[in-house]
KOLTIKOL-499739 format. One line per field, with one value per residue (C-alpha): residue in three letters; x, y, z. Coordinates in Angstrom, 2 decimals. Example, Ala and Ser with C-alpha at 12.3 -4.5 7.8 and 13.67 -1.06 7.14 Angstrom:
! KOLTIKOL-499739
residu [ALA_SER] $
x [12.30_13.67] $
y [-4.50_-1.06] $
z [7.80_7.14] $
END
This chain:
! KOLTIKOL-499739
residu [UNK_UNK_UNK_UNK_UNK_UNK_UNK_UNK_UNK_UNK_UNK_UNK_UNK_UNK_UNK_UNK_UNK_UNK_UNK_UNK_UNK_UNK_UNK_UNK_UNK_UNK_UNK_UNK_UNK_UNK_UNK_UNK_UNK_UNK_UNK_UNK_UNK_UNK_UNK_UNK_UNK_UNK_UNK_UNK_UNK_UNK_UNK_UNK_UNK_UNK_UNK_UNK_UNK_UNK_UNK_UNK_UNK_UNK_UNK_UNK_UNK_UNK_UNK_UNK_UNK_UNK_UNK_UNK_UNK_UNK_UNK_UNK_UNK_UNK_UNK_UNK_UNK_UNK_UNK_UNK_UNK_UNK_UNK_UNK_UNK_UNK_UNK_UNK_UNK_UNK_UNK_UNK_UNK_UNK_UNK_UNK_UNK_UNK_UNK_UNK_UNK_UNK_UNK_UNK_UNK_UNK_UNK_UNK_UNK_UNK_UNK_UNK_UNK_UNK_UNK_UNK_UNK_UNK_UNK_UNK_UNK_UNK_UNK_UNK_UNK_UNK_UNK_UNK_UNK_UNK_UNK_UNK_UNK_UNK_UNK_UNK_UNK_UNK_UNK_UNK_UNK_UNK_UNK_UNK_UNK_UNK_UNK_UNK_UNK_UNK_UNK_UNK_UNK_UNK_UNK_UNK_UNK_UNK_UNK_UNK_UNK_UNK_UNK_UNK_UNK_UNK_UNK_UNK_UNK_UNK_UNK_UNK_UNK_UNK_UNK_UNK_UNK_UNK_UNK_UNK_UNK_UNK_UNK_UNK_UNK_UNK_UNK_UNK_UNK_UNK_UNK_UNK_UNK_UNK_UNK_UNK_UNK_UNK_UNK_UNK_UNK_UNK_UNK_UNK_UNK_UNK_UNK_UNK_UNK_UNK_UNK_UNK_UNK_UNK_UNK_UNK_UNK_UNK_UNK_UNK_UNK_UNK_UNK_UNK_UNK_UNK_UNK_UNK_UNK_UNK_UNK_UNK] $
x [-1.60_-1.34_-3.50_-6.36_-5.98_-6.32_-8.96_-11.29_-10.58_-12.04_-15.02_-14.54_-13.73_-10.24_-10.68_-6.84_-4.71_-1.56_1.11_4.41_5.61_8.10_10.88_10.88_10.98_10.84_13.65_13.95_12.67_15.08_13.82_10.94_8.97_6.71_3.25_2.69_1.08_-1.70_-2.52_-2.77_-4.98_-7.51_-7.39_-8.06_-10.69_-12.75_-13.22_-14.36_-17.13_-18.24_-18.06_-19.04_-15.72_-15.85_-11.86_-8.37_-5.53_-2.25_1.17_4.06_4.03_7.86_6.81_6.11_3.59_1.27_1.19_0.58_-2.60_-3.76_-3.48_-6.02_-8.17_-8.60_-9.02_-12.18_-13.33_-13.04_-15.66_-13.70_-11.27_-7.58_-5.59_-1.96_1.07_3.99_5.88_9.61_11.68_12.05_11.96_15.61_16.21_16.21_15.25_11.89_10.86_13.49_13.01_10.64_8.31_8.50_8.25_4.88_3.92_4.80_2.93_0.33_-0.60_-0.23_-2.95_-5.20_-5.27_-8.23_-5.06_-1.15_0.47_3.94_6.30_9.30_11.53_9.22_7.92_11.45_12.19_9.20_9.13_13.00_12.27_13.33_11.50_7.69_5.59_7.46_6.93_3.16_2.66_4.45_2.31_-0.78_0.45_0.37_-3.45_-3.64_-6.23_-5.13_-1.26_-1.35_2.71_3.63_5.84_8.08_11.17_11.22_12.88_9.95_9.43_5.88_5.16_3.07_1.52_0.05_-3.15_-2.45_-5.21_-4.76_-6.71_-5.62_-2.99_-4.46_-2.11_-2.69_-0.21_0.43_3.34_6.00_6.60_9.81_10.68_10.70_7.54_6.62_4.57_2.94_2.63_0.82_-1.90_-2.43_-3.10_-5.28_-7.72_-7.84_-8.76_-11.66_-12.87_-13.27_-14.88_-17.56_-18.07_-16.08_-14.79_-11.58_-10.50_-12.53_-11.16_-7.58_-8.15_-9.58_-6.90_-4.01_-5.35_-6.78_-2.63_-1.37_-3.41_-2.10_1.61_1.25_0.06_2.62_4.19_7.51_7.20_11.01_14.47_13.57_10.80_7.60_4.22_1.24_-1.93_-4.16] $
y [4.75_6.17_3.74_4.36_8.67_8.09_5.58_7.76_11.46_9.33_8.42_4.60_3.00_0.65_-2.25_-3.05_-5.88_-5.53_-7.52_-5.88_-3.75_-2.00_0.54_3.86_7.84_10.40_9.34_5.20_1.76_0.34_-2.87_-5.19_-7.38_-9.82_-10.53_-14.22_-15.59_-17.23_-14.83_-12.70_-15.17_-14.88_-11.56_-11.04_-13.97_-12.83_-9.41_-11.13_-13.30_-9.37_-7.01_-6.46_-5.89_-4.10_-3.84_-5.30_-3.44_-4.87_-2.64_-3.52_-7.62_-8.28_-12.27_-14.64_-16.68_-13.50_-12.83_-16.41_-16.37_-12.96_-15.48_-17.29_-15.15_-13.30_-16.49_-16.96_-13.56_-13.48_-10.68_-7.83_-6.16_-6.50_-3.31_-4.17_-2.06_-3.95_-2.43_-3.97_-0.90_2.44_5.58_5.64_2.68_0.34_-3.52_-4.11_-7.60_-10.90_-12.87_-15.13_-12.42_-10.59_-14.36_-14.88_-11.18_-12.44_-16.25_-15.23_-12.01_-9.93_-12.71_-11.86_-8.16_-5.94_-3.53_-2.89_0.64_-0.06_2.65_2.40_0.67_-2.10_-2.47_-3.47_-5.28_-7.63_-7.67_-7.44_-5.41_-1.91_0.06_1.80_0.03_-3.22_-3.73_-2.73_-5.20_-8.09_-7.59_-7.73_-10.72_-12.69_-11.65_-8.55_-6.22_-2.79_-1.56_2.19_2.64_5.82_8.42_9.93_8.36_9.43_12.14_14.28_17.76_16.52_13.59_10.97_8.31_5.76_3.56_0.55_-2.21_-5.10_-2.54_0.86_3.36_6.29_9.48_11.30_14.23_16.45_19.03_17.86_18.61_19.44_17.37_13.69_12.38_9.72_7.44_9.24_5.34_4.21_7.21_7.00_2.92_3.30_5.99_4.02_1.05_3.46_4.96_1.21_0.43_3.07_1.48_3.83_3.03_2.63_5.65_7.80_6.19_6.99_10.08_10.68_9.29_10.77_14.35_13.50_12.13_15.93_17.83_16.31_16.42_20.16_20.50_18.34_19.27_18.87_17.37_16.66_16.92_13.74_13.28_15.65_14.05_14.18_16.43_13.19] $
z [12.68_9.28_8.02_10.41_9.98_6.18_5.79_8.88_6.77_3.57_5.78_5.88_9.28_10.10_11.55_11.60_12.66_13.46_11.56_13.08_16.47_14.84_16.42_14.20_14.50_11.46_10.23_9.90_10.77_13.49_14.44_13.67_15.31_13.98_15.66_16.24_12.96_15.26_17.42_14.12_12.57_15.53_15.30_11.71_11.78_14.80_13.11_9.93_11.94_13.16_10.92_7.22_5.78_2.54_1.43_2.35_2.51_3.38_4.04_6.59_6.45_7.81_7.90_5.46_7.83_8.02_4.41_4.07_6.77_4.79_1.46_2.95_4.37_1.29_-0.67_1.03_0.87_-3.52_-2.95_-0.56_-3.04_-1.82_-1.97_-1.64_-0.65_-1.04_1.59_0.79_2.23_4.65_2.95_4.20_1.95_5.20_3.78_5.86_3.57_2.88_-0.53_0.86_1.61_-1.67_-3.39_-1.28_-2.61_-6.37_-6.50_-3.79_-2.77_-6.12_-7.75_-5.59_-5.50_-6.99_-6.94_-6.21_-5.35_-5.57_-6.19_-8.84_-6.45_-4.84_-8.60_-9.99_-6.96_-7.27_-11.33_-11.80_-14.61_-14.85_-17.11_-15.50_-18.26_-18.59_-14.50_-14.63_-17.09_-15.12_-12.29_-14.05_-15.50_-12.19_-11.95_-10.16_-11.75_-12.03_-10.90_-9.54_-10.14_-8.58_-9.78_-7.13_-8.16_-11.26_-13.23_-14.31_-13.28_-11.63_-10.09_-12.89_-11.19_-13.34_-13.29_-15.62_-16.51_-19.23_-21.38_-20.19_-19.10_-16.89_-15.89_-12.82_-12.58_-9.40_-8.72_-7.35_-3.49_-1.39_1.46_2.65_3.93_6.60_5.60_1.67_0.21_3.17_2.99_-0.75_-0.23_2.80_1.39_-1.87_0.05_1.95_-1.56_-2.90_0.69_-0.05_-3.35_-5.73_-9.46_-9.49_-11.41_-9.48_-6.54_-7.51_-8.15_-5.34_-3.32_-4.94_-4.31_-0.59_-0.53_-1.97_0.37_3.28_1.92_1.17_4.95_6.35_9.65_11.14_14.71_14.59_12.65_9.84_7.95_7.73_8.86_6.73_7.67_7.21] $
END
């Protein structure tokens, strides 16, 4: 749902597929549930015979036969850019991907991307590296082409996310906000994916994204006692 809101404010339209029911309220994931891996594979496939698809994005994967059918897919499509959000955890710190997920993300997925948003904890996770620079260049190793590593878990008075090629480190700095948010890695991916869908650089497309991603944290909204929601 957060996908969808993000990608239609950037003026791009979703076509999603649905990887995972999951059980969740502002404040936690409490149970997954895996769409069948066929039934996801005619999905995803009878959209591609349809529509011109001009980006990939992938977030909540929860089973390694999906990521495995996206592997493919995407192999076939070498000319779609793949955004990837390698969503390994809750905000809550709730474990939402097994190690033979997050080896399919390392030897398949990350090859393949145009671009990975990881933040510090999903970065160090898949490199097992623990320093920002050191993981950014581990996962361009495997082939991925640019790493946006964001900065909210770090110590720095505002948050630094980074854009790192095999050529170049790119800063983007915002202020820091209050609060928890539900679902701030999935917005910034899915408008990123829209901006390169529209046929954006990507360092305009960042950009972009990260303050399209501020605005609608700094008019977030409380709809319960957990986590705000973004204005998307």
């Amino acid at each position: 749902q957060a996908d969808i809101e993000a990608i239609t404010a950037n003026q791009a339209h979703a076509c999603s597929v649905i990887t995972t029911l999951t059980v969740q309220d502002t404040h936690d994931v409490h149970n997954l549930v895996p769409v069948d891996s066929q039934f996801f594979n005619e999905a995803a496939t009878t959209l591609l015979n349809d529509v011109s698809v001009h980006a990939f994005k992938t977030g909540l994967l929860a089973d390694p036969g999906i990521a495995e059918i996206i592997t493919r897919i995407v192999s076939n499509h070498p000319a779609i850019p793949l955004v990837v959000d390698p969503v390994l955890a809750t905000g809550a710190g709730t474990e939402l991907a097994n190690a033979a997920l997050v080896d399919i993300f390392r030897q398949q997925l990350l090859p393949l991307a145009y671009l990975a948003t990881p933040n510090l904890p999903e970065a160090q996770r898949l490199t097992g590296e623990n320093d920002p620079a050191a993981c950014a260049a581990k996962l361009l190793s495997t082939g991925c082409q640019y790493v946006l590593l964001t900065g909210t878990h770090a110590n720095t008075t505002n948050v630094i996310n980074t854009l790192y090629s095999a050529t170049e480190k790119i800063e983007f700095e915002v202020a820091r906000l209050d609060g928890e948010y539900h679902g701030s890695g999935c917005t910034l991916a899915a408008s990123l994916a829209a901006q390169l869908a529209r046929g954006q650089d990507i360092r305009t497309a960042v950009g972009v994204a990260i303050d399209y991603t501020w605005q609608s944290l700094t008019h977030a909204r409380a709809i319960s006692h957990g986590q705000l929601i973004p204005q998307r």
